[in-house]
KOLNU-572761 format. One record per atom (N, C-alpha, C): atom name; residue number from 1; x, y, z. Coordinates in nm, 3 decimals. Example, Ala and Ser with C-alpha at 12.3 -4.5 7.8 and 13.67 -1.06 7.14 Angstrom:
REM residues 2
   atome   num         x         y         z
       N     1     1.319    -0.569     0.780
      CA     1     1.230    -0.450     0.780
       C     1     1.320    -0.330     0.780
       N     2     1.285    -0.225     0.708
      CA     2     1.367    -0.106     0.714
       C     2     1.290     0.003     0.787
END
This chain:
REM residues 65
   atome   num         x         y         z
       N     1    -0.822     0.035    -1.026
      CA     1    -0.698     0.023    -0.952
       C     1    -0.696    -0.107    -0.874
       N     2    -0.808    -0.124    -0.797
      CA     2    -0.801    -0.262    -0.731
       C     2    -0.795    -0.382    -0.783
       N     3    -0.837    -0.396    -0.930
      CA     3    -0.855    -0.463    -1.023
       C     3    -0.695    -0.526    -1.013
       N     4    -0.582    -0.447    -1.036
      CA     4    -0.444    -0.473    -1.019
       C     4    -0.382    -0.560    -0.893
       N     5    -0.444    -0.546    -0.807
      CA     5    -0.389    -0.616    -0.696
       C     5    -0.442    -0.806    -0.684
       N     6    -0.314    -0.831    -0.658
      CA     6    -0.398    -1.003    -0.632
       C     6    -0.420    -0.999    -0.499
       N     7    -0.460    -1.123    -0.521
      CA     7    -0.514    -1.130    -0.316
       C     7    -0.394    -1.140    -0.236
       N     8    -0.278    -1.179    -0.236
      CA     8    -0.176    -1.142    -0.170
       C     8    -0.115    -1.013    -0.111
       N     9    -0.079    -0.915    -0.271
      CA     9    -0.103    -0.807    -0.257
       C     9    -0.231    -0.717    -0.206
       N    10    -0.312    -0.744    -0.222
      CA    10    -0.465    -0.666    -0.153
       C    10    -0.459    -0.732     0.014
       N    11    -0.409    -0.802     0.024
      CA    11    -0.447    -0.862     0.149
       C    11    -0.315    -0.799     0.305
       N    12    -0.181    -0.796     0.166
      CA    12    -0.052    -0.712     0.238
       C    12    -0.087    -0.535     0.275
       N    13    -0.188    -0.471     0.167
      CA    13    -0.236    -0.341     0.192
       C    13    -0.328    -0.388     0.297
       N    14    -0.416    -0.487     0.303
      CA    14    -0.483    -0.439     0.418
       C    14    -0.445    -0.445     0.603
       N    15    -0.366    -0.519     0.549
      CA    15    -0.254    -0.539     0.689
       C    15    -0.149    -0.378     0.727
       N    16    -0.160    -0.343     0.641
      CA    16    -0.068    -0.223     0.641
       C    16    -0.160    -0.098     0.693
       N    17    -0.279    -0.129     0.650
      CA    17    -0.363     0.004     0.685
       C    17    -0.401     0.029     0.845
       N    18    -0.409    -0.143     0.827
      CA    18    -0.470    -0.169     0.999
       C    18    -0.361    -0.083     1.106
       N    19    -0.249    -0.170     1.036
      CA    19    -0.089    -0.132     1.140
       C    19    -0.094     0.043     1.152
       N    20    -0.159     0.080     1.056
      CA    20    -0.140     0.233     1.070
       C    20    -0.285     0.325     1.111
       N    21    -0.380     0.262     1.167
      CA    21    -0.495     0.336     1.199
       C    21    -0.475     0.419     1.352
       N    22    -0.371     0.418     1.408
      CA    22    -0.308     0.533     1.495
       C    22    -0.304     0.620     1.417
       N    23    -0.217     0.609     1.349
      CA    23    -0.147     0.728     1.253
       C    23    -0.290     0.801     1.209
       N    24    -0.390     0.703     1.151
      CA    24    -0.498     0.819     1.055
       C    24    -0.580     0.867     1.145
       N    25    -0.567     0.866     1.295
      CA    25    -0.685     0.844     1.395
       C    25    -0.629     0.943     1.456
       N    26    -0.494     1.005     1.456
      CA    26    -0.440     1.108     1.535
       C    26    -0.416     1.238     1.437
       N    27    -0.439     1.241     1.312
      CA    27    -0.432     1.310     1.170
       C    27    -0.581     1.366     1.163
       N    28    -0.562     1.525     1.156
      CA    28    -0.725     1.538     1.117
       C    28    -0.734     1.584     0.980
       N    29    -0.592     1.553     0.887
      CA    29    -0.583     1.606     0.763
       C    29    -0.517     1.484     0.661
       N    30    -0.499     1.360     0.740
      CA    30    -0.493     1.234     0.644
       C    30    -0.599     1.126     0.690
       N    31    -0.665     1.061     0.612
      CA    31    -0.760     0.904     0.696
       C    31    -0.698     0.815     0.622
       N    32    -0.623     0.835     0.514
      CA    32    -0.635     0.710     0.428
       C    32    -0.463     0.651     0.419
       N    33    -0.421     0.565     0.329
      CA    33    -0.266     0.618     0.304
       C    33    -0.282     0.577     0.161
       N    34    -0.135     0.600     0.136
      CA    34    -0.109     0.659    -0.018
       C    34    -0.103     0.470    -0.114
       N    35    -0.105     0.490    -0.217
      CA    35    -0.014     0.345    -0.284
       C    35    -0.001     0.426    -0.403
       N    36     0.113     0.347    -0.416
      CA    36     0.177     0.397    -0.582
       C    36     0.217     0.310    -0.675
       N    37     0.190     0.297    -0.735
      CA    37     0.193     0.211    -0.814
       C    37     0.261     0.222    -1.000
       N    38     0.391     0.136    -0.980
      CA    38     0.486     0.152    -1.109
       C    38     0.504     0.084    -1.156
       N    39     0.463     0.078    -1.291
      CA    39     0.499     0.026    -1.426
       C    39     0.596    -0.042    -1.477
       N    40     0.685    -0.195    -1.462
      CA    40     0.793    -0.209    -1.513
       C    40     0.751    -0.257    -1.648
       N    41     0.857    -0.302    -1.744
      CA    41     0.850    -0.372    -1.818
       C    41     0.783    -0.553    -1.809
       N    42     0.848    -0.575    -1.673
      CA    42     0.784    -0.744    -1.663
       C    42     0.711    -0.719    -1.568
       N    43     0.609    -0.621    -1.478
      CA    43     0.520    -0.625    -1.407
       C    43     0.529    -0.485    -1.351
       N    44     0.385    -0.522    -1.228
      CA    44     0.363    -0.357    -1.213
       C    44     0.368    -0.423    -1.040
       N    45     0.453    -0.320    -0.979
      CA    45     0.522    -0.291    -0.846
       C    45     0.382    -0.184    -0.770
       N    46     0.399    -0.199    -0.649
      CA    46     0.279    -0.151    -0.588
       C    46     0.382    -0.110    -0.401
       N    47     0.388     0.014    -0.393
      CA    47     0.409     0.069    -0.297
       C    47     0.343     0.143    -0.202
       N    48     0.269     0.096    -0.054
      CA    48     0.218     0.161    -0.004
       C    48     0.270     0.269     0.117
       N    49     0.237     0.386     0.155
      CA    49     0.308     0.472     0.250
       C    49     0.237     0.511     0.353
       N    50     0.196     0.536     0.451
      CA    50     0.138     0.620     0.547
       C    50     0.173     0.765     0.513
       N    51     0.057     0.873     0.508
      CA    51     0.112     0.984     0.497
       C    51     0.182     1.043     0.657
       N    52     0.135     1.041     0.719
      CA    52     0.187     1.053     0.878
       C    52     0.299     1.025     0.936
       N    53     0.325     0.860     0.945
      CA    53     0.503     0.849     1.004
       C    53     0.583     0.819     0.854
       N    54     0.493     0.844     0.756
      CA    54     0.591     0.850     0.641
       C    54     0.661     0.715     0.601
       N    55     0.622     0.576     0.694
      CA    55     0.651     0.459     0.649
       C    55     0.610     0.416     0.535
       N    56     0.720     0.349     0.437
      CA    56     0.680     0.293     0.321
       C    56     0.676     0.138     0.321
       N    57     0.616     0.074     0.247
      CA    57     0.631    -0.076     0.274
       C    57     0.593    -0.151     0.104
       N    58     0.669    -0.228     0.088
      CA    58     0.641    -0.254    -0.065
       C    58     0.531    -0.424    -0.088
       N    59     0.436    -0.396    -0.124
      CA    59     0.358    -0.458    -0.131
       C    59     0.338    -0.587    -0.245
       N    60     0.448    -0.569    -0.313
      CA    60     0.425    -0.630    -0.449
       C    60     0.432    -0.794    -0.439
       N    61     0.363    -0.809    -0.474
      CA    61     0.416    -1.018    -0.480
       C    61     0.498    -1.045    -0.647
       N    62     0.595    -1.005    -0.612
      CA    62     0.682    -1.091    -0.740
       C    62     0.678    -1.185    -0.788
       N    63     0.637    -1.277    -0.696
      CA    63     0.647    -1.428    -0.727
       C    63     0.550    -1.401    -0.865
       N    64     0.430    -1.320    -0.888
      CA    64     0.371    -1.314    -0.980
       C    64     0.386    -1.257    -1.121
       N    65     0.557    -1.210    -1.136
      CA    65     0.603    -1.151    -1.236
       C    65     0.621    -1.272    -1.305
END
């Protein structure tokens, strides 16, 4: 899976996790958050979420399609 991410993208999830270590730190039933990751035809899109405040944030660097 990580294999997929460029350093832009890997670097936008890790900014995202940080922003949300309240969220996993006040959760005694989430630590991590979600990414999802979809398939287009001209590239693959990468969405990460907090399970907690339920924020989504889209991670993808297009510029790389």
């Amino acid at each position: 899976m990580w294999a997929n991410l460029n350093r832009l993208e890997h670097a936008r999830f890790d900014d995202f996790f940080i922003e949300h270590e309240n969220c996993r730190s006040k959760s005694k039933k989430y630590r991590g958050v979600k990414l999802f990751i979809t398939p287009t035809g001209i590239g693959t899109a990468f969405v990460v979420k907090c399970p907690v405040c339920k924020v989504k944030e889209d991670i993808t660097d297009y510029a790389n399609w």
